[in-house]
C-alpha positions in Angstrom: -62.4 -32.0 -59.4 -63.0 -30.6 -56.1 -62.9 -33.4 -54.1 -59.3 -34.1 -56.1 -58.2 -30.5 -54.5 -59.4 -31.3 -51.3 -57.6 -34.6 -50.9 -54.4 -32.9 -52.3 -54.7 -30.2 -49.7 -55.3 -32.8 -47.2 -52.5 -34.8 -48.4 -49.8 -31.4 -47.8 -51.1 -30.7 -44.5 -50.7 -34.4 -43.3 -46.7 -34.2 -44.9 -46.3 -30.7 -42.9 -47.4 -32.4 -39.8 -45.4 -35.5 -39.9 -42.4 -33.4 -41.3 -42.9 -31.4 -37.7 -43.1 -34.2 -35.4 -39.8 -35.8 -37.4 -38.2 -32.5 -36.5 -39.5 -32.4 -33.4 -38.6 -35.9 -32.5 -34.6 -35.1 -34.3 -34.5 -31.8 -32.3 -33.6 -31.9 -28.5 -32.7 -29.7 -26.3 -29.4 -29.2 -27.2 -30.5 -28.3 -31.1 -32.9 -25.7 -29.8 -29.9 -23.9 -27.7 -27.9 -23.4 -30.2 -31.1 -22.5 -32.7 -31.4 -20.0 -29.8 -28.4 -18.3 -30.5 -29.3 -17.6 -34.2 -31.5 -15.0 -33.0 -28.7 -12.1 -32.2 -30.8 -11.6 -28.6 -30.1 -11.3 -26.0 -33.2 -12.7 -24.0 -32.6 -15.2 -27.0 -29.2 -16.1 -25.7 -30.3 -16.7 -22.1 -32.4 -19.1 -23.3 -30.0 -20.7 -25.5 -27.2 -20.7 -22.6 -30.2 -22.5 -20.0 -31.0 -25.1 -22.8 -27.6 -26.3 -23.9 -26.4 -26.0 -20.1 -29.5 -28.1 -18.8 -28.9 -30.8 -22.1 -26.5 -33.3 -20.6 -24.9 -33.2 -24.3 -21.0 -33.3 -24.3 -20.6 -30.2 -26.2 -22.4 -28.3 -23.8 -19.2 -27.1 -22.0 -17.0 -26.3 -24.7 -20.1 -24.5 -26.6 -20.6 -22.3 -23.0 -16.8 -21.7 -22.6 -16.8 -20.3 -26.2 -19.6 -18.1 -25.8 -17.4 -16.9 -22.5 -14.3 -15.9 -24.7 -16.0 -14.9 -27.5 -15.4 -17.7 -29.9 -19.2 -18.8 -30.7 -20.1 -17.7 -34.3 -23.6 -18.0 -35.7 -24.7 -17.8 -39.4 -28.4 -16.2 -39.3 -28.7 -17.1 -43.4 -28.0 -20.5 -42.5 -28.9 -20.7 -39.0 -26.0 -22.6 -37.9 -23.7 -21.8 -34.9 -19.7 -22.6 -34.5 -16.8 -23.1 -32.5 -13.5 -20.8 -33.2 -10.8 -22.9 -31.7 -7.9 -21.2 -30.8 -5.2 -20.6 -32.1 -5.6 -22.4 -35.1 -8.7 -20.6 -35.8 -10.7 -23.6 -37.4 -14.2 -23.7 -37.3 -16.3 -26.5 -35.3 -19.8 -27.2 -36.3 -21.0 -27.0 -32.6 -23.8 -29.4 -33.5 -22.0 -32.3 -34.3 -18.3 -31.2 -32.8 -17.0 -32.2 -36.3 -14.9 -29.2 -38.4 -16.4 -27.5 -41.1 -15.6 -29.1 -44.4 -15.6 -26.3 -47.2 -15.6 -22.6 -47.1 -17.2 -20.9 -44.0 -20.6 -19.0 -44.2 -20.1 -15.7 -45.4 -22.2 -13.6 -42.8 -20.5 -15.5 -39.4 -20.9 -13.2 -36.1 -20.1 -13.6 -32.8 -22.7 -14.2 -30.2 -23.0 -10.8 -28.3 -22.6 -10.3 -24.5 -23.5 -8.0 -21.7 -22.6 -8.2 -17.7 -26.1 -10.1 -17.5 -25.1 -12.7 -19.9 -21.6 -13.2 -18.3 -22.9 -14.0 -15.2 -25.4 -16.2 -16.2 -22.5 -17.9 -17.9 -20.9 -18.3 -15.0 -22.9 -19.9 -13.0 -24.4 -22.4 -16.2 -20.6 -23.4 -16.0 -20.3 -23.9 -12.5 -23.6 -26.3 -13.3 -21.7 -28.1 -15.9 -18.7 -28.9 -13.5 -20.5 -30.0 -10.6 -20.3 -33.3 -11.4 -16.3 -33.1 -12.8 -14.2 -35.8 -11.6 -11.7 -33.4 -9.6 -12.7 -31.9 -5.9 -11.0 -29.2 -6.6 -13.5 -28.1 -9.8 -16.4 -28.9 -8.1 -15.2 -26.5 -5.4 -15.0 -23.4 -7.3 -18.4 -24.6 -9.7 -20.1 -24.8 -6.2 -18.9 -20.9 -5.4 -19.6 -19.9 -9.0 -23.7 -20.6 -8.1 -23.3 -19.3 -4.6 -22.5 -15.9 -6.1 -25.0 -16.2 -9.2 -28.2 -17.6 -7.5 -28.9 -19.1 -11.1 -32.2 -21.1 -10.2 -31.6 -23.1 -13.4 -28.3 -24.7 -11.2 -30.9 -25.9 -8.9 -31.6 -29.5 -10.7 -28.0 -30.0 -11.1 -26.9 -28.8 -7.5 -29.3 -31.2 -5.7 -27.8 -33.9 -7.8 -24.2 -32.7 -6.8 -25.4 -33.1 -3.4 -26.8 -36.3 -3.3 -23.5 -37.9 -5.3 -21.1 -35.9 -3.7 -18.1 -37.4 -1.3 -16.0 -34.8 0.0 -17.1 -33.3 3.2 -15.4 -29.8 2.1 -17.4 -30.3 -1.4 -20.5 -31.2 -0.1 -20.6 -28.2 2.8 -19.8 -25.5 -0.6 -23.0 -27.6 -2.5 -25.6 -26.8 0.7 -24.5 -23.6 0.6 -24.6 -22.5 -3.1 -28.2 -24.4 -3.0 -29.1 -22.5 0.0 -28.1 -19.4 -1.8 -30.2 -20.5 -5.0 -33.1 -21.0 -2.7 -33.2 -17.8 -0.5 -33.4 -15.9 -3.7 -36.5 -17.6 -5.3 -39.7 -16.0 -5.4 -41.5 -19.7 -5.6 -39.7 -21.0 -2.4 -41.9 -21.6 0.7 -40.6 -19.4 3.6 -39.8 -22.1 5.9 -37.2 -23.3 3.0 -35.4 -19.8 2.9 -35.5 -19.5 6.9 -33.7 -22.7 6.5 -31.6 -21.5 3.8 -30.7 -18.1 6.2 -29.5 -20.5 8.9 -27.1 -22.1 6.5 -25.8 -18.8 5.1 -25.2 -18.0 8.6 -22.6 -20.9 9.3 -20.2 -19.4 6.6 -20.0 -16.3 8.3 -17.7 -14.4 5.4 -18.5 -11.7 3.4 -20.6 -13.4 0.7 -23.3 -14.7 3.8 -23.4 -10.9 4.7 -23.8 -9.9 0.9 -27.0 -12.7 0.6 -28.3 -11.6 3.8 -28.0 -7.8 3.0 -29.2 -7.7 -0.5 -32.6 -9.6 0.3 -35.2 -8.9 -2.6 -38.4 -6.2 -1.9 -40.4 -9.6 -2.3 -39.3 -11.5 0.5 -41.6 -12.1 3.4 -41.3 -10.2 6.6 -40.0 -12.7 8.4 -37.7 -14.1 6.0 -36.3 -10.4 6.1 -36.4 -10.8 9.9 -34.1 -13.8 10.1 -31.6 -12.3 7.8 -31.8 -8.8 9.4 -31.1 -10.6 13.0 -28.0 -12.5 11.6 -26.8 -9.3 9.7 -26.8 -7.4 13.0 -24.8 -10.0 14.9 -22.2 -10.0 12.0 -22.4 -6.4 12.0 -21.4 -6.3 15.7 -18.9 -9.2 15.0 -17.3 -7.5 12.6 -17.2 -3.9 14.6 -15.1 -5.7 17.3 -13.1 -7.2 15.0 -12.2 -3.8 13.0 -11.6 -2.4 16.8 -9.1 -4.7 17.7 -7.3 -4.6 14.4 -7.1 -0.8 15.2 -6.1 -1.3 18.6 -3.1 -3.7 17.5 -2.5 -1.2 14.7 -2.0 1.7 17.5 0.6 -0.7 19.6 2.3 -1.3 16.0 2.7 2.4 15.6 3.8 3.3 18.9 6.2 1.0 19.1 7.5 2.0 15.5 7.4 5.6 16.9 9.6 4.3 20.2 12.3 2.5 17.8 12.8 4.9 14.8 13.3 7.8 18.1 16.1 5.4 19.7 17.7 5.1 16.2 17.7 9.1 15.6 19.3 9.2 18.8 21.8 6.4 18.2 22.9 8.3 15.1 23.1 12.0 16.5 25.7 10.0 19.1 27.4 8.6 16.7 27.8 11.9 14.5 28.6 14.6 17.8 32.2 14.3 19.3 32.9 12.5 22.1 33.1 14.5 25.3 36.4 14.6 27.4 35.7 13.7 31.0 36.7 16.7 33.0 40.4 16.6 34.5 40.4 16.3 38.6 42.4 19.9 39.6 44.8 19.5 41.6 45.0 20.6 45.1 46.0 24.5 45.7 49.7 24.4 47.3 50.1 26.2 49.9 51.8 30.0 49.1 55.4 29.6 50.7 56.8 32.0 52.9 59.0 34.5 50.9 62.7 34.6 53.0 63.0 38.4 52.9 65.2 39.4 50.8 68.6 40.4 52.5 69.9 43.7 51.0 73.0 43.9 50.0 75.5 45.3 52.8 76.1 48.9 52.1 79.6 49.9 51.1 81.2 52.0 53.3 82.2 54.6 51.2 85.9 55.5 51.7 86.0 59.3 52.7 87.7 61.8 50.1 90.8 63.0 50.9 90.7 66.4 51.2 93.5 68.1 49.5 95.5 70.3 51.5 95.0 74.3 50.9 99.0 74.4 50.7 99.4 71.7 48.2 96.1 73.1 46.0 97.9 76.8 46.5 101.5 75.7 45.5 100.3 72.8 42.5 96.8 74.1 40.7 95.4 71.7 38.8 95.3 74.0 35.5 97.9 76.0 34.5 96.4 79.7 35.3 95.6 81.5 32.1 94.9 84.8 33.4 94.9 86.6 36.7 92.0 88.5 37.4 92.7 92.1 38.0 92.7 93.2 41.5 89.6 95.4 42.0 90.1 99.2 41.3 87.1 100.5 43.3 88.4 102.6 46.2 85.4 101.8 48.4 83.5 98.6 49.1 80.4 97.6 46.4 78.9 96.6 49.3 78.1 92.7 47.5 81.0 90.9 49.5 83.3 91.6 52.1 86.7 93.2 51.6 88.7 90.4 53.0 87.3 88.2 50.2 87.7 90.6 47.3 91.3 90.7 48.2 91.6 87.3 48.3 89.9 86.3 44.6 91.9 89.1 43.2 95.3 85.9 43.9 92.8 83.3 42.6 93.0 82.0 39.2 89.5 82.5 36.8 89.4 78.9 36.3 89.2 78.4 40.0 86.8 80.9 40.7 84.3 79.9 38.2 
């Protein structure tokens, strides 16, 4: 009886082990992505997102470029992972790219993310199109790795390389791989000296961003090459901002120099136009006044004196009275005696 039991027991372990290597054998790289994502990790999901990226299956893009927009699902109960396609909203068993047939599983998720994650999906996509049939695409997959320094790009960017055509392409390949390189702690220092030379020749500001941000564990005279190229695009770029500021100065001035003309233009326009001032004429000369001739005088015709025997014998009024003859025996003394006699014969009015 106990040797039955021990040839049973023998019998189960040698099923479990075959059952593993079947497995094993059925499961590739791809399978054990996706298994990855069943996990609700996120160290989980790097791994996932390296595995599936790094499988050469043909799903691998459309399963990264779901987990980018947030249409991978995973079912933990059943540990099987999905594609939401959009905008129809069925779901794609993203093992086999068939749809689901039946009802979904009841506790589906999406796949979470951080800023970590999205980067490194990034750059796994910019793996997966480095091989695409337009340049154009295997441009901006070669920038994608350039600003990621994903060292799991590496494989595929060397292959890139050696494949690739375009002379624009090729130049974008060196230097995402020279990137990749600088920025592994593995690499011998002569490779990332070599890799600084080649960041130098693109001269923007992602070679000053590589240069600058340099990890605490690169050797002194990696740092040294980079710091030296760092200062000279430093300096480069002082003179630069110095002539821009320069031109900027002209630009103002001269802005300055045309809105004054126009202010001036307008304030002639608005104030009235000035009369020019009349020439005087020349002073005449005062003329000589004729004197004025008086008029002749007019000889006045002499009076005719009346005669004292006409005025006697014809008064001109008729006498009213006759003064009185004075009574006075002796003279008053005022007039003489011949003349009182005489006004005593004279009329008043004649007397007065």
């Amino acid at each position: 009886m106990r040797a039955f039991s021990d040839r049973f027991i023998a019998l189960v372990c040698a099923l479990g082990v075959l059952a593993a290597v079947v497995t094993a054998a059925r499961a590739g790289p791809y399978e054990d992505g996706l298994l990855r994502f069943t996990a609700d990790s996120f160290d989980d999901t790097i791994e996932g997102i390296n595995a599936v990226a790094t499988s050469g299956n043909p799903l691998a893009a459309s399963v990264i470029g779901a987990l980018q927009e947030g249409r991978l699902l995973f079912s933990a109960d059943s540990k099987r992972v999905f594609i939401r396609e959009a905008p129809s909203d069925r779901l794609i068993d993203a093992a086999t790219g068939e749809p689901v047939a039946g009802s979904a599983p009841s506790d589906l998720a999406p796949v979470r993310l951080n800023n970590r994650l999205r980067r490194i999906i990034e750059a796994a996509l910019g793996g997966l199109t480095l091989m695409a049939p337009d340049p154009g695409k295997r441009f901006e997959a070669a920038q994608a790795v350039l600003k990621s320094k994903d060292a799991n790009a590496l494989p595929a960017l060397e292959q890139a390389i050696a494949k690739e055509s375009d002379a624009q392409v090729k130049q974008a390949l060196t230097e995402a791989r020279a990137a990749v390189v600088l920025y592994l702690d593995n690499a011998p220092d002569a490779d990332k000296i070599d890799a600084v030379a080649v960041i130098r020749q693109r001269g923007d500001q992602d070679a000053l961003a590589l240069l600058g941000g340099l990890p605490a564990s690169a050797s002194p005279a990696v740092k040294k090459a980079a710091a030296k190229t760092a200062v000279k695009k430093a300096v480069a770029r002082k003179a630069v901002k110095k002539a821009v500021a320069k031109k900027a100065v002209k630009r103002t001035v001269a802005k300055k120099a045309v809105k004054k003309a126009a202010v001036k233009k307008a304030v002639a326009k608005r104030a009235p136009a000035k009369k020019a001032p009349a020439k005087k004429a020349p002073a005449k000369k005062p003329m000589k006044k004729a004197a004025a001739k008086k008029p002749a005088a007019k000889a006045k015709k002499p009076a005719a004196k009346p005669s004292s025997s006409s005025e006697e014998s014809k008064p001109r009024h008729k006498p009213t009275e006759t003064r009185t003859p004075c009574r006075s025996s002796k003279p008053c003394g005022r007039i003489s005696a011949t003349l009182c006699a005489s006004l005593a014969t004279i009329p008043v009015s004649r007397q007065l």
